[in-house]
C-alpha positions as CSV (number, residue, x, y, z in Angstrom):
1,X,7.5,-13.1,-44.9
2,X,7.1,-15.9,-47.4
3,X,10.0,-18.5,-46.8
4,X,11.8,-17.8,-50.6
5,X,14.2,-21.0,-49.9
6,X,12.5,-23.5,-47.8
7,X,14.9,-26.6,-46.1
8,X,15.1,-29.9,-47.7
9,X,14.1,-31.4,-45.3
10,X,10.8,-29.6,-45.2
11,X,9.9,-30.2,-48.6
12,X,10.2,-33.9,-47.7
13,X,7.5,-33.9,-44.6
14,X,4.1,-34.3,-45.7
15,X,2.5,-31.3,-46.0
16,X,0.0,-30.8,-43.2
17,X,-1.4,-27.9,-41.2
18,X,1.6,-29.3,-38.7
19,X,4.1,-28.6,-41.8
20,X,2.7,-25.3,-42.5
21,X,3.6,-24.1,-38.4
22,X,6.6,-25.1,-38.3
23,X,7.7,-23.9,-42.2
24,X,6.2,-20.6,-41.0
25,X,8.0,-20.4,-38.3
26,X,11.4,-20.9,-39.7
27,X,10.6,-18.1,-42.8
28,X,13.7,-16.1,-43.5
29,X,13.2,-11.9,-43.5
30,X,11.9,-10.6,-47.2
31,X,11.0,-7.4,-49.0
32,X,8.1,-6.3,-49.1
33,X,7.0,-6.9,-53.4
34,X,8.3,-3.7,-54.6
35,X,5.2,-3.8,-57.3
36,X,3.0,-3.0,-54.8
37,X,1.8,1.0,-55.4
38,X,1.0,2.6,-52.5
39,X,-2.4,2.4,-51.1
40,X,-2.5,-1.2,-52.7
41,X,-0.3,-3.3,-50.4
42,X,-2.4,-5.4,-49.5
43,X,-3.1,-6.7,-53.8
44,X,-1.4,-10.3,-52.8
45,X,-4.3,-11.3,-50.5
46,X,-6.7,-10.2,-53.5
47,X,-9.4,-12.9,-53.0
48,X,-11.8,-14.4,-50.4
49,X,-11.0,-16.8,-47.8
50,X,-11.5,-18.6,-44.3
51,X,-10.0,-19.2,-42.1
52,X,-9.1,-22.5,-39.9
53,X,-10.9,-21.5,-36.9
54,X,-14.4,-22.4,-37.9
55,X,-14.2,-25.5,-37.7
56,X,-12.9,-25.3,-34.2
57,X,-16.3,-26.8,-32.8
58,X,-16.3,-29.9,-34.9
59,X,-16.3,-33.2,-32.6
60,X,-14.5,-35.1,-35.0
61,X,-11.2,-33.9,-33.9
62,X,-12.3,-35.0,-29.9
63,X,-10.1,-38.4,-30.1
64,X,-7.1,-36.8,-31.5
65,X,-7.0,-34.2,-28.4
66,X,-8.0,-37.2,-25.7
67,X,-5.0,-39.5,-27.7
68,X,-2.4,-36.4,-27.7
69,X,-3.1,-34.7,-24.4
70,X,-2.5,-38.6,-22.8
71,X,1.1,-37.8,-23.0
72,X,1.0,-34.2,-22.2
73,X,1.3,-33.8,-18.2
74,X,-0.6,-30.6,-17.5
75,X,-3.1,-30.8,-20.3
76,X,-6.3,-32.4,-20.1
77,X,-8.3,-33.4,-23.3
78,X,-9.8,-30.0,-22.8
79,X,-6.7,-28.1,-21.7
80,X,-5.0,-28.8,-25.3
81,X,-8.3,-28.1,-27.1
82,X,-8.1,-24.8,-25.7
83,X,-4.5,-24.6,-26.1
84,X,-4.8,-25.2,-30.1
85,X,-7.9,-23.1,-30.4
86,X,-5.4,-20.2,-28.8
87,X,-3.4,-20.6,-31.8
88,X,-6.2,-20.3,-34.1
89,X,-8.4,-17.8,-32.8
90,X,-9.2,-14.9,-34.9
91,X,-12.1,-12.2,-34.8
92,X,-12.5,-12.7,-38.7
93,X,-13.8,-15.8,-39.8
94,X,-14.0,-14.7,-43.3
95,X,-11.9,-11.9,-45.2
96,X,-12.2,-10.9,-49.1
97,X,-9.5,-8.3,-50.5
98,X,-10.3,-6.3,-53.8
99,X,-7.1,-5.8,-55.0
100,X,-6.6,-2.4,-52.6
101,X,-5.7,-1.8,-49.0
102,X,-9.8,-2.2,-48.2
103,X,-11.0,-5.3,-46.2
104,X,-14.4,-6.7,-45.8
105,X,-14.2,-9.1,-43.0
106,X,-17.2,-11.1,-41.7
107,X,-17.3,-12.0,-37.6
108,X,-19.6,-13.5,-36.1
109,X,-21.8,-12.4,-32.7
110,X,-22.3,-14.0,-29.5
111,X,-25.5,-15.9,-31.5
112,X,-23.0,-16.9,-34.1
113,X,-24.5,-14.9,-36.7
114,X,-22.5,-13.5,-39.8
115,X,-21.3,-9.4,-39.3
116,X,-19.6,-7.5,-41.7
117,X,-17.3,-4.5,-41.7
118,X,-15.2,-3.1,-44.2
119,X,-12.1,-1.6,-43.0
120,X,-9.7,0.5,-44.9
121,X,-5.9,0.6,-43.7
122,X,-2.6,2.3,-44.3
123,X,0.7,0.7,-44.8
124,X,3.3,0.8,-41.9
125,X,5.9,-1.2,-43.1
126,X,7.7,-4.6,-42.2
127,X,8.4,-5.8,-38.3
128,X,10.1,-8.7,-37.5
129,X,8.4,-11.6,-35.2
130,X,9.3,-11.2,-31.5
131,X,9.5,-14.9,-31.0
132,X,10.7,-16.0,-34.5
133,X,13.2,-12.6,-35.8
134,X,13.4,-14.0,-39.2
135,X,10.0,-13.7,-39.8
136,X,8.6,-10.6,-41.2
137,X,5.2,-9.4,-40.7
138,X,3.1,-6.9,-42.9
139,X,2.1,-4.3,-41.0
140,X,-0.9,-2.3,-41.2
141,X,-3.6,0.3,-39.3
142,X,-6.4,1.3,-39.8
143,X,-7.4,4.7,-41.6
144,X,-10.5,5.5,-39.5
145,X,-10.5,5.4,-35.8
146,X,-13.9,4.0,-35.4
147,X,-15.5,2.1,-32.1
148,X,-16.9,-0.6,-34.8
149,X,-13.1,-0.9,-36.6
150,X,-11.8,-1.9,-32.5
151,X,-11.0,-5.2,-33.3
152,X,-9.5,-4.8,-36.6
153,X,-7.5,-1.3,-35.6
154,X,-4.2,-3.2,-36.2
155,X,-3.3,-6.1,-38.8
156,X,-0.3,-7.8,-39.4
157,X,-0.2,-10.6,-42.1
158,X,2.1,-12.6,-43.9
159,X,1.0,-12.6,-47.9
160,X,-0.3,-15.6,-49.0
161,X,2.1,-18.1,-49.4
162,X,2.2,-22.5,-50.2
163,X,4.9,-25.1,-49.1
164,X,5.5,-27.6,-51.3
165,X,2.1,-28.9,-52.9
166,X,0.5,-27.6,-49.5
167,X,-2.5,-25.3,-49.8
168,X,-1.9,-21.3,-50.4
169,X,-2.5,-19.9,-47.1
170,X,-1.4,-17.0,-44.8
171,X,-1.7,-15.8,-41.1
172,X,-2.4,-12.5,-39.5
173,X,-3.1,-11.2,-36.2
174,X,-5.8,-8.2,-35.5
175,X,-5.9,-6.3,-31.9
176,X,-6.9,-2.4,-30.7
177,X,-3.6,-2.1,-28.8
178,X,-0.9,-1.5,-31.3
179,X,1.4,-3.5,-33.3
180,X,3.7,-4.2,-30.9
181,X,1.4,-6.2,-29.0
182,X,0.8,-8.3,-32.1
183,X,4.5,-8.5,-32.9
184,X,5.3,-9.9,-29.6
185,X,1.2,-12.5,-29.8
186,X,3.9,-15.9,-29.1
187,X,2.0,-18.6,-30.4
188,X,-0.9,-16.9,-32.1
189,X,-0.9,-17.6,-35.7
190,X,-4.5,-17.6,-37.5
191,X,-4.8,-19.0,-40.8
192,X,-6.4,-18.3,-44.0
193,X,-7.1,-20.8,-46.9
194,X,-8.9,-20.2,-50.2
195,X,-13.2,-19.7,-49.5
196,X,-13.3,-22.4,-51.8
197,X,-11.5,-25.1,-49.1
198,X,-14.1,-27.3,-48.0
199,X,-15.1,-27.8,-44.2
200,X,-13.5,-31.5,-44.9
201,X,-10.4,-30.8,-46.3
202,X,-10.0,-28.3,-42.7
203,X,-11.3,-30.3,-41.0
204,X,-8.4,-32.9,-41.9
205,X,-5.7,-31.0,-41.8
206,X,-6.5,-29.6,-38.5
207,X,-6.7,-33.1,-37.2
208,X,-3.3,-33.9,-38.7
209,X,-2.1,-31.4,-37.0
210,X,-2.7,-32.1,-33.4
211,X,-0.3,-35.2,-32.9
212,X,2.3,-32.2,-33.4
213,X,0.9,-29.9,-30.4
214,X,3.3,-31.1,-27.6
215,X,6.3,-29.5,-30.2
216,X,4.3,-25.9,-30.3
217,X,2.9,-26.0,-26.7
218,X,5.3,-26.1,-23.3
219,X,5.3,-28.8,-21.6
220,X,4.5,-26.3,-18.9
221,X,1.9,-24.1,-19.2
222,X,3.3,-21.3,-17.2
223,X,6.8,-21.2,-19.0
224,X,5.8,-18.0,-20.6
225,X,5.0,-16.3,-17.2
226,X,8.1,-18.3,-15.4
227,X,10.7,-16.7,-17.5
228,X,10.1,-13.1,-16.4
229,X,11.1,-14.4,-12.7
230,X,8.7,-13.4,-9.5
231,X,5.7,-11.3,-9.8
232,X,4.1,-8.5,-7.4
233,X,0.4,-7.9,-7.3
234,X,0.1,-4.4,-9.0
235,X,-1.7,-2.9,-6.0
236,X,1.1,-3.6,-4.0
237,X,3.3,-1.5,-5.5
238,X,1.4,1.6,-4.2
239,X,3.4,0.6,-0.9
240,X,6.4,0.8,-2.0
241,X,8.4,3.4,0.4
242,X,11.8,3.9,-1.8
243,X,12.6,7.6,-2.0
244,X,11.6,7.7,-6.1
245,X,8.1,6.4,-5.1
246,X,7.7,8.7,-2.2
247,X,8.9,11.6,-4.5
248,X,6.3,10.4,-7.1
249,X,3.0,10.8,-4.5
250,X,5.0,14.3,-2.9
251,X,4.7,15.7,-6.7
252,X,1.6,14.6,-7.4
253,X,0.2,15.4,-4.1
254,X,1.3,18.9,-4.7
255,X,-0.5,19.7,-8.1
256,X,-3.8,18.7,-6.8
257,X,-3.2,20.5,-3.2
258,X,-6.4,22.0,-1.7
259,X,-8.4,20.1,-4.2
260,X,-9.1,17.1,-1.7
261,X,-13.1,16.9,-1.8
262,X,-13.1,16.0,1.4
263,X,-11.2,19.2,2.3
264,X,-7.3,19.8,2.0
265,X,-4.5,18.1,0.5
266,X,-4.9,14.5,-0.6
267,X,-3.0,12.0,1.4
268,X,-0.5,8.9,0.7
269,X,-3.2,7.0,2.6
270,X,-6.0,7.7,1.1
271,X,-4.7,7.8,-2.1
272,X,-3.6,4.1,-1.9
273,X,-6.9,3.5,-0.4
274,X,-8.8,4.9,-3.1
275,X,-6.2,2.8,-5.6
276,X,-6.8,-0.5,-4.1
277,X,-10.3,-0.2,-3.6
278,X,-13.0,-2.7,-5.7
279,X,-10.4,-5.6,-5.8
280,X,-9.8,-7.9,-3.5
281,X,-6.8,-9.1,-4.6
282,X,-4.6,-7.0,-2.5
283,X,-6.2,-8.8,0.4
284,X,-5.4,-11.9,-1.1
285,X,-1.2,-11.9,-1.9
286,X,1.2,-9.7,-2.7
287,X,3.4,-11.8,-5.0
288,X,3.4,-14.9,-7.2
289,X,6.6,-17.0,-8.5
290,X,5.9,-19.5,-11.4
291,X,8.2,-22.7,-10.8
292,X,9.0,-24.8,-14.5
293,X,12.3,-26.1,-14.0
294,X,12.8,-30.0,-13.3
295,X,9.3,-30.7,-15.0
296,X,7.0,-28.9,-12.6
297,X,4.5,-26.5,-13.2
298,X,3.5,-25.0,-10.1
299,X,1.9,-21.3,-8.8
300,X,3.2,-20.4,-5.5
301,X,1.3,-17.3,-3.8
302,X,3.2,-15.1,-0.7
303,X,2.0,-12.4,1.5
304,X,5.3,-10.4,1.5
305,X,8.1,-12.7,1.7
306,X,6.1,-15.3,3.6
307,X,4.6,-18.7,1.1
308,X,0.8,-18.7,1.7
309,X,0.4,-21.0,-0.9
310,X,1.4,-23.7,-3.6
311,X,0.1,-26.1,-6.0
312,X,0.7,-27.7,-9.3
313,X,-1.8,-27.0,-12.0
314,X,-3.2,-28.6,-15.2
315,X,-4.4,-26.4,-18.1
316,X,-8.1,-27.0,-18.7
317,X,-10.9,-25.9,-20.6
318,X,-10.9,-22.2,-21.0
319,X,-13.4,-20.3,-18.5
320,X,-17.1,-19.5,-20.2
321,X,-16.8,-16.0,-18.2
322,X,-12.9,-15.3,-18.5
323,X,-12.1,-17.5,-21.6
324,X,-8.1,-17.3,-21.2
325,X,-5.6,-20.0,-20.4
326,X,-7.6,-21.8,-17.7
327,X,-5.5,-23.7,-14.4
328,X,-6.7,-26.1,-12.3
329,X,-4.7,-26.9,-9.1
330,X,-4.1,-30.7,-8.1
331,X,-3.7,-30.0,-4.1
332,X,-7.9,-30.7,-3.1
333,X,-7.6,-28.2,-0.8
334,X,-6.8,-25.6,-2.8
335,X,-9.9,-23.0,-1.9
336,X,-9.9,-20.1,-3.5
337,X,-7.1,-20.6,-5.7
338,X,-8.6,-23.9,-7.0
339,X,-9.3,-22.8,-10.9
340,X,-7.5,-19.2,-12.2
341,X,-8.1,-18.0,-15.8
342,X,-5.1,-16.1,-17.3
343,X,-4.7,-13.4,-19.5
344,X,-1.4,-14.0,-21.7
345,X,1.6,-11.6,-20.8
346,X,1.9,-8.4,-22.4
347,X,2.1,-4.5,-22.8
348,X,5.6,-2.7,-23.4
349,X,8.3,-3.2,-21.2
350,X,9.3,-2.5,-19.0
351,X,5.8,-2.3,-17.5
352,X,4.8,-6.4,-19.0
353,X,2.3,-7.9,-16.8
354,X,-0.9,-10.0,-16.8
355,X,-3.8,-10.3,-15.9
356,X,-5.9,-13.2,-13.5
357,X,-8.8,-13.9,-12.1
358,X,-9.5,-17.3,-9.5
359,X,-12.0,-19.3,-7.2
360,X,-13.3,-22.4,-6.0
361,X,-15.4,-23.0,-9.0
362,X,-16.2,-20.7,-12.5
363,X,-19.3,-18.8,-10.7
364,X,-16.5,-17.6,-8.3
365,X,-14.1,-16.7,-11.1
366,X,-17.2,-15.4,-13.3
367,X,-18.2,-13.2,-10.2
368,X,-14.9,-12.0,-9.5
369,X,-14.2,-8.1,-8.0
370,X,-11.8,-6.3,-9.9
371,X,-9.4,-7.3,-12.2
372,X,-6.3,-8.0,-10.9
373,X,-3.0,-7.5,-12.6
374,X,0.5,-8.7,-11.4
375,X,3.8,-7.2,-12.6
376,X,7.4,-7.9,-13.0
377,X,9.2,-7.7,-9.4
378,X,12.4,-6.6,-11.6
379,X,10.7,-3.0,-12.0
380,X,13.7,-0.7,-10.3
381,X,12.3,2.0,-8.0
382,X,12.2,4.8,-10.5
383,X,10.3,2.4,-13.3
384,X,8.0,1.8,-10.2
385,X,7.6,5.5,-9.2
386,X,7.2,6.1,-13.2
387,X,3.9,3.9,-13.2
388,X,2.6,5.1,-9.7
389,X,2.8,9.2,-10.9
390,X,0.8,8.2,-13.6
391,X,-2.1,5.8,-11.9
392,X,-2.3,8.6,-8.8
393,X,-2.4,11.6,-11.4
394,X,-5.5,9.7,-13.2
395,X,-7.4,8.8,-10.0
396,X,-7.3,12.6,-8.7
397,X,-8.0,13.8,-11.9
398,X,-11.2,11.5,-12.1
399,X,-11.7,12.7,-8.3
400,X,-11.6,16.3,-8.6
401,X,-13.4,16.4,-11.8
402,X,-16.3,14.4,-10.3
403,X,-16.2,17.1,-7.3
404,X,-17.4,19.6,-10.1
């Protein structure tokens, strides 16, 4: 929420998009404006604006990426691009509030032509950052479950706010999943100036910004992953023999007993089979470890508890066909695992997890089968057993239902 007493010290530092970050980020909890009536929460946005991200194209900001990335180890010009366009990246380019909890937002298509949709949304209350606890989001969701509201299902803000002489502003993040998943978005934070802010005067302050990246971007790209410890390839899991997972397939087994289309009882087998089918991950590796510490920033891929595979990688421009945090591996011989695209970790614990795809080259990674997914190797047997109940229940389900 809007930062009521803000430092000394950051009233001093010129205000830039760099000042607005980090004053953001250090905002202490507030109450939501007790004015606001019900069904008009949303009346301190009242306004149009824009936000930061369209000018996210514009080459003048190329030399300030090359200059800042020289110093940043696993980043390429590219790599930080991509990195600061993560920050910034928002399906609403534009947004104009009338004063009640309905939104008109404008998007734009894969041609980069101008869509609107008006979405009206219910209050839910206040939730605290999951990286930064003394910042409090807005929450909201949408009244009407509709497939073209998707996007904009969820919204969390922060109400427009100004540090200093800075420019009024405020961030939000939009997603289908819930607002947990936005909550815990580390290092997404879209922002929204006045419509009347010219492309210059973004343009500007987005370049000012930049020298400041290395202080809101690891050193090492894969810190987020590394701090969850090792990783198991989700279709591995279907192989685990503890008594809670063998219990989990002997129960499930059961309900759907004589309903095999092929005749009988559904095996373990052909269950995991049927699971791991269409990916070739599985084939691939089992588990992979993320190593950080002393400066590194390497992927290290095993087949059980056998290495298969390790490299140090440099964040690149993001992947046309999977457009997440992109890797590159240094070793030349790298093969297969030479570029991976990566999806940012997520979902509820204690099932987080990711997702990746990799090859030689982006036609490889663009033509990928499957989608793999990796887990936390912490899961205990009967959090492990949990998720495989529910992934064989849903696959005989879909089988026995297609039988009819």
């Amino acid at each position: 929420m809007v930062n009521k007493r803000m430092g000394a010290k950051i009233a001093l530092i010129l205000v830039t998009l760099a000042v607005i970050f980090t004053a953001c980020k250090s905002m202490p909890a507030a109450k939501m404006n007790d004015k606001f009536a019900a069904g008009m929460e949303l009346a301190a946005w009242k306004g149009e604006w824009v936000s930061a991200d369209i000018i996210k194209d514009n080459p003048s900001l190329k030399a300030a990426y090359k200059k800042t990335a020289a110093d940043m180890r696993f980043y390429t010009p590219e790599g930080l691009e991509a990195a600061a366009l993560d920050m910034y990246k928002t399906p609403a380019v534009k947004a104009k509030f009338d004063g009640t909890n309905t939104v008109l937002f404008t998007s734009l298509d894969k041609d980069g032509k101008e869509m609107q949709i008006s979405v009206k949304y219910k209050y839910l209350g206040q939730k605290a950052d999951s990286e930064y606890p003394d910042s409090m989001w807005e929450t909201f969701e949408a009244v009407e479950d509709k497939l073209e509201n998707a996007n904009f299902k969820y919204f969390i803000s922060m109400p427009p706010h100004a540090h200093g002489d800075g420019p009024k502003h405020w961030h939000a993040r939009f997603g289908r999943y819930g607002i947990d998943n936005l909550v815990a978005g580390a290092g997404k934070w879209p922002t929204y100036y006045s419509s009347s802010t010219s492309e210059a005067e973004l343009v500007k302050m987005f370049e000012s910004s930049i020298p400041n990246m290395p202080k809101w971007n690891p050193a090492s790209p894969f810190e987020s992953y590394a701090k969850h410890g090792k990783w198991i390839n989700s279709l591995s899991i279907f192989e685990n023999t503890s008594k809670e997972v063998e219990a989990a397939y002997a129960k499930v087994i059961k309900e759907f007993a004589g309903k095999n289309p092929k005749g009988g009882d559904f095996t373990k087998a052909e269950i995991i089979a049927e699971l791991q089918k269409g990916n070739k991950s599985v084939k691939d590796y089992s588990h992979m470890e993320f190593i950080v510490k002393d400066g590194k920033n390497e992927l290290v891929f095993y087949k059980g508890d056998k290495e298969i595979f390790r490299s140090s990688y440099v964040r690149v421009a993001a992947s046309t066909s999977k457009p997440y945090m992109t890797m590159k591996a240094e070793r030349k011989d790298a093969g297969m695992y030479s570029l991976i695209s990566f999806v940012v970790v997520h979902g509820k614990a204690p099932m987080l997890h990711f997702h990746l795809w990799y090859g030689n080259n982006e036609k490889e990674i663009e033509e990928f089968e499957g989608t793999p997914t990796c887990y936390r190797t912490a899961l205990t047997d009967a959090e492990i057993a949990a998720a495989v109940e529910k992934s064989v229940r849903n696959l005989l389900e879909k089988l026995t239902k297609a039988k009819k």
